[in-house]
N, CA and C atoms as a LAMMPS dump frame, in Angstrom:
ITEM: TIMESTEP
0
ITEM: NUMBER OF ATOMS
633
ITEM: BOX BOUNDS ff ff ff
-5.0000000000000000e+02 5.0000000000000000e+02
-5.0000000000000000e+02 5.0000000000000000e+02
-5.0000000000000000e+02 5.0000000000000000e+02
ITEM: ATOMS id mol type element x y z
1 1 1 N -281.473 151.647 121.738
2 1 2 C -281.821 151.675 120.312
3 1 3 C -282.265 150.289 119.854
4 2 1 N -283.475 150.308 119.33
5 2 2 C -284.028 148.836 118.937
6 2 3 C -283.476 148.506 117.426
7 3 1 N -282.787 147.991 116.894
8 3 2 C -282.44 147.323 115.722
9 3 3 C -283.354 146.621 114.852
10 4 1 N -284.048 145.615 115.741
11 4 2 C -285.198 145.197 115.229
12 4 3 C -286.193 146.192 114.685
13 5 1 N -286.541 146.994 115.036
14 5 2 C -287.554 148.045 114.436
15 5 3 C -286.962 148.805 113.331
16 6 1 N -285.959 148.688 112.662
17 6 2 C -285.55 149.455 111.808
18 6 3 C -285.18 148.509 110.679
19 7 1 N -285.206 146.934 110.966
20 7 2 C -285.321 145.767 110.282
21 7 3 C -286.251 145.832 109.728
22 8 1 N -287.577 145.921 110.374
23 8 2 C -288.952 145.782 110.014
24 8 3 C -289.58 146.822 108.631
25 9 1 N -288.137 147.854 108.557
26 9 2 C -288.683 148.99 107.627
27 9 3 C -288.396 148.229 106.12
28 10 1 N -287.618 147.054 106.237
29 10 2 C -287.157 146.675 104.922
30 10 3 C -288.31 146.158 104.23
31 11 1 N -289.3 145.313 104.768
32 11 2 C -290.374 144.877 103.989
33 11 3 C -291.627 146.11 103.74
34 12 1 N -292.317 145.92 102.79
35 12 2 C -293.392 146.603 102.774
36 12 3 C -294.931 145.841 102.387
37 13 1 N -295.078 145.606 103.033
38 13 2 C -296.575 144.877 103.005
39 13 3 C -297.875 145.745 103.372
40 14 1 N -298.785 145.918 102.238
41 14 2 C -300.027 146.807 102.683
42 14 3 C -300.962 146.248 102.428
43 15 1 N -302.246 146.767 103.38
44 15 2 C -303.715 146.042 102.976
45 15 3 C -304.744 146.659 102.936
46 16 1 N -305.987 146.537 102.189
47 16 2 C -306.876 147.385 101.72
48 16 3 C -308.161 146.97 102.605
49 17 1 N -308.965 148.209 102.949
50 17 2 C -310.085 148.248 104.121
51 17 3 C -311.316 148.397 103.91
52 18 1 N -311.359 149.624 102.763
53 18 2 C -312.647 150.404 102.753
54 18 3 C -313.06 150.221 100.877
55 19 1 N -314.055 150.123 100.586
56 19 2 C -314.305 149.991 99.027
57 19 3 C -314.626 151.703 99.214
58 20 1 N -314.764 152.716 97.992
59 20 2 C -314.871 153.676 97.636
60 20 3 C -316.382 153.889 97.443
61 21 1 N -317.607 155.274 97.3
62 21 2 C -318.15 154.997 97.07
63 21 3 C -318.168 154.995 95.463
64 22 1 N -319.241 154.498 94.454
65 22 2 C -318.929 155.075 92.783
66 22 3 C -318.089 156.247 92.123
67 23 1 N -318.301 157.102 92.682
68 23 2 C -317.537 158.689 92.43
69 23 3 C -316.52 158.667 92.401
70 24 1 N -316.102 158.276 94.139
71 24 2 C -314.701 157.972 94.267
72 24 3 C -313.934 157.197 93.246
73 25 1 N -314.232 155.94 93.321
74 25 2 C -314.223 155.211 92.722
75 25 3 C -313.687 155.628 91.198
76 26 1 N -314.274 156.436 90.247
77 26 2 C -314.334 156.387 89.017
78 26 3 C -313.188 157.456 89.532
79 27 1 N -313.056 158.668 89.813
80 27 2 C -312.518 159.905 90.139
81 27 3 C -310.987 159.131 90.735
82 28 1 N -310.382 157.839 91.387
83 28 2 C -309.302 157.107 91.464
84 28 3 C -308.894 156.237 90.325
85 29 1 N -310.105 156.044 89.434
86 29 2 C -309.71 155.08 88.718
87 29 3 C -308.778 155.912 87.106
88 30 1 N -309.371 157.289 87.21
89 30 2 C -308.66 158.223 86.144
90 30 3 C -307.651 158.401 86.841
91 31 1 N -307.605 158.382 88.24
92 31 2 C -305.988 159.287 88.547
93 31 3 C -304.702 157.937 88.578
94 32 1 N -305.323 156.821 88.882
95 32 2 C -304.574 156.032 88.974
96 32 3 C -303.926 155.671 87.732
97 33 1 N -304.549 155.338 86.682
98 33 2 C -304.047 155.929 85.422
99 33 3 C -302.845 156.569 84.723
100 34 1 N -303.487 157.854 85.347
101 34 2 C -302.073 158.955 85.307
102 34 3 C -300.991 158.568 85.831
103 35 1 N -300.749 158.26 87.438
104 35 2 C -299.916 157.798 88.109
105 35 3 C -299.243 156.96 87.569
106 36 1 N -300.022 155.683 86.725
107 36 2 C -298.823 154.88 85.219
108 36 3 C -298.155 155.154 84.658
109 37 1 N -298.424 156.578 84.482
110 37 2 C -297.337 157.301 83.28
111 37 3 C -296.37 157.97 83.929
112 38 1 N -296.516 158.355 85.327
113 38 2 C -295.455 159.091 85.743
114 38 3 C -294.106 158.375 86.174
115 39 1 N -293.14 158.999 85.812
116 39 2 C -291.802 158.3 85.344
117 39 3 C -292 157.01 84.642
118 40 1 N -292.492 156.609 83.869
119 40 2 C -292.457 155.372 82.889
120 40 3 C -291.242 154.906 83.02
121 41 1 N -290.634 156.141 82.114
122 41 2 C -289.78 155.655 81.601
123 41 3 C -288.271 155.882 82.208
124 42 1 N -288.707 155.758 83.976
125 42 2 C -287.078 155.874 84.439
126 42 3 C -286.986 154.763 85.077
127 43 1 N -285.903 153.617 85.071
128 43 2 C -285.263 152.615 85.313
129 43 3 C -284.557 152.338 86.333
130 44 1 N -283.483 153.472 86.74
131 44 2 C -282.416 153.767 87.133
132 44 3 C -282.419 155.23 88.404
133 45 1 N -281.683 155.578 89.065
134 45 2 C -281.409 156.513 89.349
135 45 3 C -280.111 156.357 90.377
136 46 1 N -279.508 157.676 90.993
137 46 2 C -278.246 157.258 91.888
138 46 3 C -278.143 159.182 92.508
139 47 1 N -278.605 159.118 93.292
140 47 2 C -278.544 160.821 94.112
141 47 3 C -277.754 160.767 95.419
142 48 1 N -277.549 162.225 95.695
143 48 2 C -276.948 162.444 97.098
144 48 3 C -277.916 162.576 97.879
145 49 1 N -277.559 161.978 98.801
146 49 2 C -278.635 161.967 100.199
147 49 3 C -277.962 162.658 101.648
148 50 1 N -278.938 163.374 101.704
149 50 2 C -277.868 163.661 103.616
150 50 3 C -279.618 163.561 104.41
151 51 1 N -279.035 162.748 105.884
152 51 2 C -280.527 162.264 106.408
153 51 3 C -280.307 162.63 107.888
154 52 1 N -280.893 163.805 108.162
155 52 2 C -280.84 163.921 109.93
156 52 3 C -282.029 163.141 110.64
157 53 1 N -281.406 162.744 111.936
158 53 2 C -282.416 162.162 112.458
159 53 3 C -282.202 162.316 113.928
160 54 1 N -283.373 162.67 114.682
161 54 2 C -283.608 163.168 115.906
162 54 3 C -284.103 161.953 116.98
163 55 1 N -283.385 161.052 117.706
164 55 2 C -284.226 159.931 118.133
165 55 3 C -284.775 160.779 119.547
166 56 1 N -285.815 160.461 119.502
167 56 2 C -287.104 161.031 121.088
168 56 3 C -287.06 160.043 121.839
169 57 1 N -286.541 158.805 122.178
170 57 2 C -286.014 157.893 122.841
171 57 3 C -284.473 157.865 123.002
172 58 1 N -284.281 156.994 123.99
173 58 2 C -282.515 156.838 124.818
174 58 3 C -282.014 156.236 123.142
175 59 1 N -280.56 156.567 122.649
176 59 2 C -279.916 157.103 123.408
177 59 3 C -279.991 158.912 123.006
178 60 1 N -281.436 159.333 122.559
179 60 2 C -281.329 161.033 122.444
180 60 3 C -280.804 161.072 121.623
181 61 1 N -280.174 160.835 120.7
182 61 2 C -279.065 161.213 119.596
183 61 3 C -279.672 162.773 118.576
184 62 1 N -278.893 162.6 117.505
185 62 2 C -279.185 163.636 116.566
186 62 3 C -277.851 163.914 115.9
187 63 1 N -277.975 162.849 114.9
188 63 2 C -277.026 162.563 114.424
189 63 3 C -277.378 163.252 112.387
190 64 1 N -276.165 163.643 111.93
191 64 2 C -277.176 163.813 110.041
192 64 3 C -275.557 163.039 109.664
193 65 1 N -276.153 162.119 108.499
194 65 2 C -275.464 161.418 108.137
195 65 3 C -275.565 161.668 106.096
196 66 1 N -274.075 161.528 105.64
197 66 2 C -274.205 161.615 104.054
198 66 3 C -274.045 160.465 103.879
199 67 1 N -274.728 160.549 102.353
200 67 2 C -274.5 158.986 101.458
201 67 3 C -275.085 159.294 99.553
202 68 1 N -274.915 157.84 99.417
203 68 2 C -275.836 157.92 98.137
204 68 3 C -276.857 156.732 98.002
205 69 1 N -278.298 157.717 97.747
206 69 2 C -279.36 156.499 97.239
207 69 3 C -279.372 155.837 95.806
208 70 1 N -280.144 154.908 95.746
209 70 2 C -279.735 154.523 94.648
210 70 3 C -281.354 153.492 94.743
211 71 1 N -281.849 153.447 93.412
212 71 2 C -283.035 153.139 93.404
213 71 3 C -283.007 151.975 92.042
214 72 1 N -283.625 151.032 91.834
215 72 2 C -283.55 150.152 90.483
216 72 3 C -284.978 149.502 90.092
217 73 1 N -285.239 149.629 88.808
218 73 2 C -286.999 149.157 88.774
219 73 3 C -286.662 147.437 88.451
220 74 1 N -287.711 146.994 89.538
221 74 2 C -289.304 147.25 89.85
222 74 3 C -289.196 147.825 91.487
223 75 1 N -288.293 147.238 92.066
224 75 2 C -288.642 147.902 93.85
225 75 3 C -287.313 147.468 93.877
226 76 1 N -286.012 147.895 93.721
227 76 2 C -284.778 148.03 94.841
228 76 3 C -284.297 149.128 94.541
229 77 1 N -283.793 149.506 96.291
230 77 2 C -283.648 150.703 97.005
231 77 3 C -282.727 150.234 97.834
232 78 1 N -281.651 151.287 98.065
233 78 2 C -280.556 151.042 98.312
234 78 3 C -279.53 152.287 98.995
235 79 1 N -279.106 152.312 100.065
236 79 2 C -278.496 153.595 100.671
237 79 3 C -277.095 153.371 101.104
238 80 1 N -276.036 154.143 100.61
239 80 2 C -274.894 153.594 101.003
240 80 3 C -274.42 155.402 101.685
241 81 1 N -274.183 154.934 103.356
242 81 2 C -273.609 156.077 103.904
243 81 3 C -272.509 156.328 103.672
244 82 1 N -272.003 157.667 103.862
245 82 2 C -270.227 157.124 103.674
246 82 3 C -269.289 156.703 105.036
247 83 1 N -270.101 157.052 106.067
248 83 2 C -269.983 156.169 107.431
249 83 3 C -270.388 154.933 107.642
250 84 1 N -270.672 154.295 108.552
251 84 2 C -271.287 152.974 108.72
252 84 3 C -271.718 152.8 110.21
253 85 1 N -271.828 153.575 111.237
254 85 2 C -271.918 153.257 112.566
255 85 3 C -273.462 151.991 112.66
256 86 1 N -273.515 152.093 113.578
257 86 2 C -274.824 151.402 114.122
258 86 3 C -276.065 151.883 113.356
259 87 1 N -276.155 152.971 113.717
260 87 2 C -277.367 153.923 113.202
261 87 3 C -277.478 153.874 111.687
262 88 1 N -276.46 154.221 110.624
263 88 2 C -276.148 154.297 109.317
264 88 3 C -276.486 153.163 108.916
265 89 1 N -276.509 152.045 109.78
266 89 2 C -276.584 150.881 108.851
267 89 3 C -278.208 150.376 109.052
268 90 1 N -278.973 151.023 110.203
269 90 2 C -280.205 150.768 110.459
270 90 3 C -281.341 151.959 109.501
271 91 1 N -280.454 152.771 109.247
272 91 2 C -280.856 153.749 108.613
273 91 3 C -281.17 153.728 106.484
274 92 1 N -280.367 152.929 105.941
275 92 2 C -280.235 152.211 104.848
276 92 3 C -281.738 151.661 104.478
277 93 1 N -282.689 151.101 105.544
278 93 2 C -283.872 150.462 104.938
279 93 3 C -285.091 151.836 105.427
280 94 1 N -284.307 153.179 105.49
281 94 2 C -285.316 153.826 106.19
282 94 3 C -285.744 154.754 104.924
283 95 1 N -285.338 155.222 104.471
284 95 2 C -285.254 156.162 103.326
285 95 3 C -285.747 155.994 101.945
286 96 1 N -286.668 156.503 101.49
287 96 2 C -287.102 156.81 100.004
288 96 3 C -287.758 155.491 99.753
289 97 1 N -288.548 154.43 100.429
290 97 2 C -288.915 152.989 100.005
291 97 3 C -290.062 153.047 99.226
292 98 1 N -290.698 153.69 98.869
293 98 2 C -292.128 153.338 97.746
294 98 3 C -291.891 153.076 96.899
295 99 1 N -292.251 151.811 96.211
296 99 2 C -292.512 151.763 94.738
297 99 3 C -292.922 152.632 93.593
298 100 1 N -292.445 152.583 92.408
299 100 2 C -293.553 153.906 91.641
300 100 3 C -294.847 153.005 91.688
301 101 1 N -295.97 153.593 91.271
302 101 2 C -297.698 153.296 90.854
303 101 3 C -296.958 152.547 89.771
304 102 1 N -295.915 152.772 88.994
305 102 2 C -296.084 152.009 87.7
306 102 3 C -295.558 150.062 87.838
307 103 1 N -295.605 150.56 89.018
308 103 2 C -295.037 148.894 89.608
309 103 3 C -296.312 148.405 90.759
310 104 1 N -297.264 148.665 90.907
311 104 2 C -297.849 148.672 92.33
312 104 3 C -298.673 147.318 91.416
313 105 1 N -299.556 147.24 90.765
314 105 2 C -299.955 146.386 89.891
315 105 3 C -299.078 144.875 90.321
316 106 1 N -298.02 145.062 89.672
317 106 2 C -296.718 143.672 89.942
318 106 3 C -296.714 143.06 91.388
319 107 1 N -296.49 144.317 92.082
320 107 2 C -295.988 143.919 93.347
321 107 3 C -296.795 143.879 94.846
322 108 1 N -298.304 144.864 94.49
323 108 2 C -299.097 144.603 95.443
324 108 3 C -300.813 144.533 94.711
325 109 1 N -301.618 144.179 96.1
326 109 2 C -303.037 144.52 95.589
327 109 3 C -303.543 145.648 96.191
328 110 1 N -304.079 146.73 94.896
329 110 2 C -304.356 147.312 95.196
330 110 3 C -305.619 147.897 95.005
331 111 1 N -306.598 149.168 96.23
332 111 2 C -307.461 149.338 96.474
333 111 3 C -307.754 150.6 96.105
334 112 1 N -308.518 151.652 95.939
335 112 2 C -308.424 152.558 96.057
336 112 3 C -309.364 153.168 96.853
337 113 1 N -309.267 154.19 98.043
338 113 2 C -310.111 154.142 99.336
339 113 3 C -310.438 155.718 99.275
340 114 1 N -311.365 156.215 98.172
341 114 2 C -311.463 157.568 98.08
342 114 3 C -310.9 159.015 97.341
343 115 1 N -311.414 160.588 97.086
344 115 2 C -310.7 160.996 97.021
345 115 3 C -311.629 162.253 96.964
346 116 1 N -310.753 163.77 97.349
347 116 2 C -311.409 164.247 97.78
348 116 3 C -311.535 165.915 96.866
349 117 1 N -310.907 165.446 96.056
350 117 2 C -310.808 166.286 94.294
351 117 3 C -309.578 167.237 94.841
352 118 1 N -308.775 166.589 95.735
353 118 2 C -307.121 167.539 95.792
354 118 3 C -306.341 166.006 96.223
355 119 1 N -307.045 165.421 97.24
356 119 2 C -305.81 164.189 97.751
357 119 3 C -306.595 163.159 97.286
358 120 1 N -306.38 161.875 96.928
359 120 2 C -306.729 160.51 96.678
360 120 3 C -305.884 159.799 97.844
361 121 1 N -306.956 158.411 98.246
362 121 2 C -306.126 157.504 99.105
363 121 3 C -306.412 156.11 98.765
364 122 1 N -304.7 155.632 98.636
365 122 2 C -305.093 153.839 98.621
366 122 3 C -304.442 153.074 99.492
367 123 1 N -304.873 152.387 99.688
368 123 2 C -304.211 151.168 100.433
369 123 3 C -304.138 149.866 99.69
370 124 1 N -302.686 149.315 100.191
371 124 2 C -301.997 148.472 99.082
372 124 3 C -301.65 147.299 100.209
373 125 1 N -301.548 146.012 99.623
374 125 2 C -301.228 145.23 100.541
375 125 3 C -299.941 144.286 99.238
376 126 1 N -298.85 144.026 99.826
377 126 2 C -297.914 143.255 99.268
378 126 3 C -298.114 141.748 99.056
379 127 1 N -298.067 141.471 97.897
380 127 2 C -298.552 139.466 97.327
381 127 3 C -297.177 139.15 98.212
382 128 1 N -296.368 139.489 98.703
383 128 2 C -295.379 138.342 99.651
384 128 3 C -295.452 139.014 100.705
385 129 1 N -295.82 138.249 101.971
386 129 2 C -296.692 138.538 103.262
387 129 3 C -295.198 138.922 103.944
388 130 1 N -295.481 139.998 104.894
389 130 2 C -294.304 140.773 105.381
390 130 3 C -294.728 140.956 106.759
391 131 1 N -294.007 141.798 107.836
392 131 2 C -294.655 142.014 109.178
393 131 3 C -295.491 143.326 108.976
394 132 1 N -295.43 144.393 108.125
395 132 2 C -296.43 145.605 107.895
396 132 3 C -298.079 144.943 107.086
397 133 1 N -299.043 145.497 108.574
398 133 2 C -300.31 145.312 108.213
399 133 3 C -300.306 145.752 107.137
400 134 1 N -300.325 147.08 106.981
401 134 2 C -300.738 148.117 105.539
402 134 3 C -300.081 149.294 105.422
403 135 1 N -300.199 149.739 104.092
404 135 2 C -299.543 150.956 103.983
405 135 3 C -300.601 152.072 103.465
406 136 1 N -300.867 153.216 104.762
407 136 2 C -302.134 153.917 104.023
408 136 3 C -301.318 154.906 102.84
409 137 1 N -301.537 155.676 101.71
410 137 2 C -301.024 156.349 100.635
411 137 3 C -301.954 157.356 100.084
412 138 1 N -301.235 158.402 100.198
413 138 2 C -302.416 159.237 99.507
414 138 3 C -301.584 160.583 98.665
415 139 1 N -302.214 160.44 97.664
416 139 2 C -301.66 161.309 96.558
417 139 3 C -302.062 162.57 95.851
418 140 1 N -300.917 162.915 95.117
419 140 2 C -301.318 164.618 94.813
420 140 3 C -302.431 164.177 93.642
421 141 1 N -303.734 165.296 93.607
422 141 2 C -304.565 164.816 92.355
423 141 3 C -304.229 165.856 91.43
424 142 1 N -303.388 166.536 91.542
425 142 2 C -302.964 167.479 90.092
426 142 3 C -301.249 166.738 89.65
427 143 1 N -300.348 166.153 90.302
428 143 2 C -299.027 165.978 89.946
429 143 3 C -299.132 164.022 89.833
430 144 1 N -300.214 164.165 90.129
431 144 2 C -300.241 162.402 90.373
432 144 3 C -299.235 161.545 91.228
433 145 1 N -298.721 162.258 92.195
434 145 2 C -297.465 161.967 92.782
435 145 3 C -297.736 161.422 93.965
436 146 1 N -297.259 160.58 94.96
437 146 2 C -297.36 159.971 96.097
438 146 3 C -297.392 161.262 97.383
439 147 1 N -297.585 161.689 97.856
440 147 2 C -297.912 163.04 98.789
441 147 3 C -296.882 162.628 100.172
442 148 1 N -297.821 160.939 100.902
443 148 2 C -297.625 160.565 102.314
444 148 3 C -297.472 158.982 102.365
445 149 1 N -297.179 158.546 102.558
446 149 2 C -297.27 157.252 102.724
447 149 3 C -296.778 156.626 104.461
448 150 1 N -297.94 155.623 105.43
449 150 2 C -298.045 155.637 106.492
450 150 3 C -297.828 154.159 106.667
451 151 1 N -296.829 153.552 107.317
452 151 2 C -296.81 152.051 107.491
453 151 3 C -297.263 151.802 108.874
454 152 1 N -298.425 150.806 109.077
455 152 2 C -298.637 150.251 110.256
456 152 3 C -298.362 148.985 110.371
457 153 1 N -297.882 148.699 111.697
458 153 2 C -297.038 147.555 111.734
459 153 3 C -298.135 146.714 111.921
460 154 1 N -298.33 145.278 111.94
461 154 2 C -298.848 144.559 112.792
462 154 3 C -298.867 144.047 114.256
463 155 1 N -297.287 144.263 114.734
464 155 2 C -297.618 144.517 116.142
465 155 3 C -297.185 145.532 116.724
466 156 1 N -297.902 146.452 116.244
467 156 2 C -298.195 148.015 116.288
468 156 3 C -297.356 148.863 115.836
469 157 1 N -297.869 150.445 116.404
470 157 2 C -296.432 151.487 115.893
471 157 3 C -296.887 152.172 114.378
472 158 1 N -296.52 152.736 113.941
473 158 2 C -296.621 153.205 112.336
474 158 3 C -295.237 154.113 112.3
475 159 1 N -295.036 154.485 110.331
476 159 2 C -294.168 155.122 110.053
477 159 3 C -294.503 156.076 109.189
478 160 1 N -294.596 156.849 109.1
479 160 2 C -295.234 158.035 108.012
480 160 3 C -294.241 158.92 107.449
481 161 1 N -294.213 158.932 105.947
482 161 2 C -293.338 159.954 105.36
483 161 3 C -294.414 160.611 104.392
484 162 1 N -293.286 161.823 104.322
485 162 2 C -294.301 162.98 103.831
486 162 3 C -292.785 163.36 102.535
487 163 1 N -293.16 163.364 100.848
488 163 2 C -292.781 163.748 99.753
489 163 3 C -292.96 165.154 99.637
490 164 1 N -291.748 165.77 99.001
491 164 2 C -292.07 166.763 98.161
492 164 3 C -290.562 166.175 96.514
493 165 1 N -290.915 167.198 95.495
494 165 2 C -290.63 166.535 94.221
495 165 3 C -289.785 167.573 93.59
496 166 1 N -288.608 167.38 92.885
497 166 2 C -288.684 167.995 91.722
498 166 3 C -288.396 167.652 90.661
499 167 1 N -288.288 168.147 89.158
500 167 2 C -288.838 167.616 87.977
501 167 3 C -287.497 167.183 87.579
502 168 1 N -286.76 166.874 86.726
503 168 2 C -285.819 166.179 86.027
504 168 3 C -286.227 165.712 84.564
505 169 1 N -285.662 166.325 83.465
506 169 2 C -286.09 165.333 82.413
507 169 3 C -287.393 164.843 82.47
508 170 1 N -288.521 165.776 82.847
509 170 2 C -289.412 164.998 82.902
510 170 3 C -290.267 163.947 84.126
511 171 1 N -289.272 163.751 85.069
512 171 2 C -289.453 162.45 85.964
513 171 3 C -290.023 163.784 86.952
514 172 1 N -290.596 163.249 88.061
515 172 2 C -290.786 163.544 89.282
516 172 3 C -289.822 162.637 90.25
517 173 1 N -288.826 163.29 90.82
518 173 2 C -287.854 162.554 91.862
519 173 3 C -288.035 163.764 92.999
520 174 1 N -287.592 162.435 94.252
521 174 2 C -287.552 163.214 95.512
522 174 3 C -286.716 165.004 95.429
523 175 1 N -287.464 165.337 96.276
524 175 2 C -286.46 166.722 96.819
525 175 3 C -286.017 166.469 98.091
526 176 1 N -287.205 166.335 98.898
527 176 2 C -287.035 165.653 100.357
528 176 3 C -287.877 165.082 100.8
529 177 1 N -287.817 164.59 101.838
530 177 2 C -288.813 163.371 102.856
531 177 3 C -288.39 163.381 104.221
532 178 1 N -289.835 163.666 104.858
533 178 2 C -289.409 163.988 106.072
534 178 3 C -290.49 162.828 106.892
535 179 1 N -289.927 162.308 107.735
536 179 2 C -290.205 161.07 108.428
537 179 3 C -290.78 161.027 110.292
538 180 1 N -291.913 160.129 110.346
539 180 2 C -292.374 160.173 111.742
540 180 3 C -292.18 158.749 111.935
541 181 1 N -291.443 157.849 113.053
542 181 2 C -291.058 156.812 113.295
543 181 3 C -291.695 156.421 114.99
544 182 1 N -292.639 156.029 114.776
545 182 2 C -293.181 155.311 116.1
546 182 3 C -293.735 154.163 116.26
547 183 1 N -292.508 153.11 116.912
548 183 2 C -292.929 151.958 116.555
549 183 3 C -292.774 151.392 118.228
550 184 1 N -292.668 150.243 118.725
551 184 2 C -292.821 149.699 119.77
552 184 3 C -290.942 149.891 120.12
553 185 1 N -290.645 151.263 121.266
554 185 2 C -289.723 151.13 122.247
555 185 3 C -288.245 152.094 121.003
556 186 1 N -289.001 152.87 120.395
557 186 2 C -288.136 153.569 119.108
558 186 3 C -289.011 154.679 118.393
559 187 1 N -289.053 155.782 119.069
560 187 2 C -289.672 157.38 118.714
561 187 3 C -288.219 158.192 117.965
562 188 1 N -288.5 158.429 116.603
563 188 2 C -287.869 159.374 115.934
564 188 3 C -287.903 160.334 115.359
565 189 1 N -287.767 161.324 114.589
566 189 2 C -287.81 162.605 113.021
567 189 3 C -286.68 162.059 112.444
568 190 1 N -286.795 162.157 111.019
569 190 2 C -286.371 161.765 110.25
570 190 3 C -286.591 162.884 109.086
571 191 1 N -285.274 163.386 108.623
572 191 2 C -285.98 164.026 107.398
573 191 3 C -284.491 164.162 106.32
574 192 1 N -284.598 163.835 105.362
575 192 2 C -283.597 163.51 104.019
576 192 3 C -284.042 164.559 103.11
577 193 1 N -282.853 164.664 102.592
578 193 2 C -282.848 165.676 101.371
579 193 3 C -282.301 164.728 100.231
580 194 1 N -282.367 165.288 98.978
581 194 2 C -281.944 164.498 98.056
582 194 3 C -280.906 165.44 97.102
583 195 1 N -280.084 165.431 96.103
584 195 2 C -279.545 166.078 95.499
585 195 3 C -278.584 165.205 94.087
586 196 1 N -277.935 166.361 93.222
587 196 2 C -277.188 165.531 92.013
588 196 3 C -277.496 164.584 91.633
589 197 1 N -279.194 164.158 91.207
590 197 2 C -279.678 162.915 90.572
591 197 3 C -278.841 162.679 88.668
592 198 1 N -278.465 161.141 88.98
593 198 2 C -278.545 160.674 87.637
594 198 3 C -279.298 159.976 87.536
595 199 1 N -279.881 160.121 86.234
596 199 2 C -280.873 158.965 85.742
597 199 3 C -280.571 158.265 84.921
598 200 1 N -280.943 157.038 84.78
599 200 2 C -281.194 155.668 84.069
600 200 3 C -279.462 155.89 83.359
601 201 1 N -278.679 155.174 84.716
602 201 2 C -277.385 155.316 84.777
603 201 3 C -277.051 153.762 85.211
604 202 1 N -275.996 152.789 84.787
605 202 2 C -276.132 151.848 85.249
606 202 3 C -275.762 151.705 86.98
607 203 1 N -276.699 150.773 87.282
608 203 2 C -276.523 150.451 89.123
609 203 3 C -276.513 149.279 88.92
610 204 1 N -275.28 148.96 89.774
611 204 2 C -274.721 146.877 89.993
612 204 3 C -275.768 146.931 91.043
613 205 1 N -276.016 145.505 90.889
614 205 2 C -276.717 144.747 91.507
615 205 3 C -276.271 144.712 93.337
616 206 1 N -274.839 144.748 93.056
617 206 2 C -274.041 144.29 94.363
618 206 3 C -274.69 145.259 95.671
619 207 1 N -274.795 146.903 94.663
620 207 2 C -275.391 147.943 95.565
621 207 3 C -276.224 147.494 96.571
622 208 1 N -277.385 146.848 95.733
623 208 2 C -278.212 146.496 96.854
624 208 3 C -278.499 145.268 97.44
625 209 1 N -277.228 144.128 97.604
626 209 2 C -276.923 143.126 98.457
627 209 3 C -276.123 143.181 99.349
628 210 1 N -275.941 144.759 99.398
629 210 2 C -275.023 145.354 100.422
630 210 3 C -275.533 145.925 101.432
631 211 1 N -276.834 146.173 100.862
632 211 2 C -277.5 147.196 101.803
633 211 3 C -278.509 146.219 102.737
């Protein structure tokens, strides 16, 4: 089990490739928009998480582990298992990491690389330089919601998660996320459920200097 590769999930650094043509272009620049408004106005959150994971490399495992996520604006994310083995604790930077759109502005530059009047795609690169080349992203064009999001490393490998949502007060929060992990010497599945969300509930800080 590589440790290091599950280190590497903590940063997120993305970078942009392709300019759009005009169409695109204008047709991302309304949706991106939208994507501002979705969850504005949530701050906070704190859900149940249970996360199985299938490693396709030694040591084979297949292990599902409970906990609680816990999310804080602008970008901290935070997973506390109620175990702690090896895995649980490599597992903490694996789960639920995107920023909302309503933070992408702050925290990265971003591009928008198309869209195809159902999915839009951007690529984002992070203003504090990390080991992930880029993160490709591509989103729902009716819910304005993040769909997939694909991390490629720089020295190689990628990570791809795939969203689905449900509504709350309004918000769009996870339902589940199901995960492809192939990075150099560490093949996994990954897939989390989410449950009993509170929102804009206070979360200490400590949460996520723990994690």
């Amino acid at each position: 089990m590589n440790r290091r590769s599950f280190a590497l999930l903590a940063s997120a650094a993305l970078a942009v490739v392709a300019l759009p043509s005009a169409p695109a272009r204008a047709q991302n620049s309304d949706l991106y928009a939208r994507m501002q408004r979705v969850n504005s106005d949530l701050q906070t959150y704190q859900a149940d998480v249970t996360v199985a994971i299938k490693l396709n490399t030694f040591p084979y495992l297949s292990p599902t582990l409970n906990g609680k996520a816990y999310y804080k604006r602008p970008d901290k994310n935070a997973v506390q298992f109620e175990t702690v083995p090896a895995l649980a604790g490599q597992l903490k930077k694996v789960v639920g990491q995107l920023e909302p759109p309503s933070d992408w502005n702050t925290l990265y530059d971003v591009t928008p690389n198309g869209d195809d009047g159902k999915i839009a795609t951007f690529k984002l690169v992070r203003k504090k330089n990390g080991r992930i080349d880029h993160v490709d992203v591509k989103v729902d064009d009716k819910t304005a919601t993040v769909s997939e999001m694909t991390y490629v490393y720089k020295d190689g490998g990628s990570i791809r998660f795939t969203n689905t949502y449900d509504q709350i007060g309004g918000n769009f929060v996870l339902k589940s996320q199901t995960g492809k992990v192939d990075v150099p010497h560490y093949n996994a599945d990954v897939s989390s459920t989410f449950a009993n969300y509170k929102l804009n509930v206070p979360v200490d800080d400590k949460v996520f200097a723990e994690s």
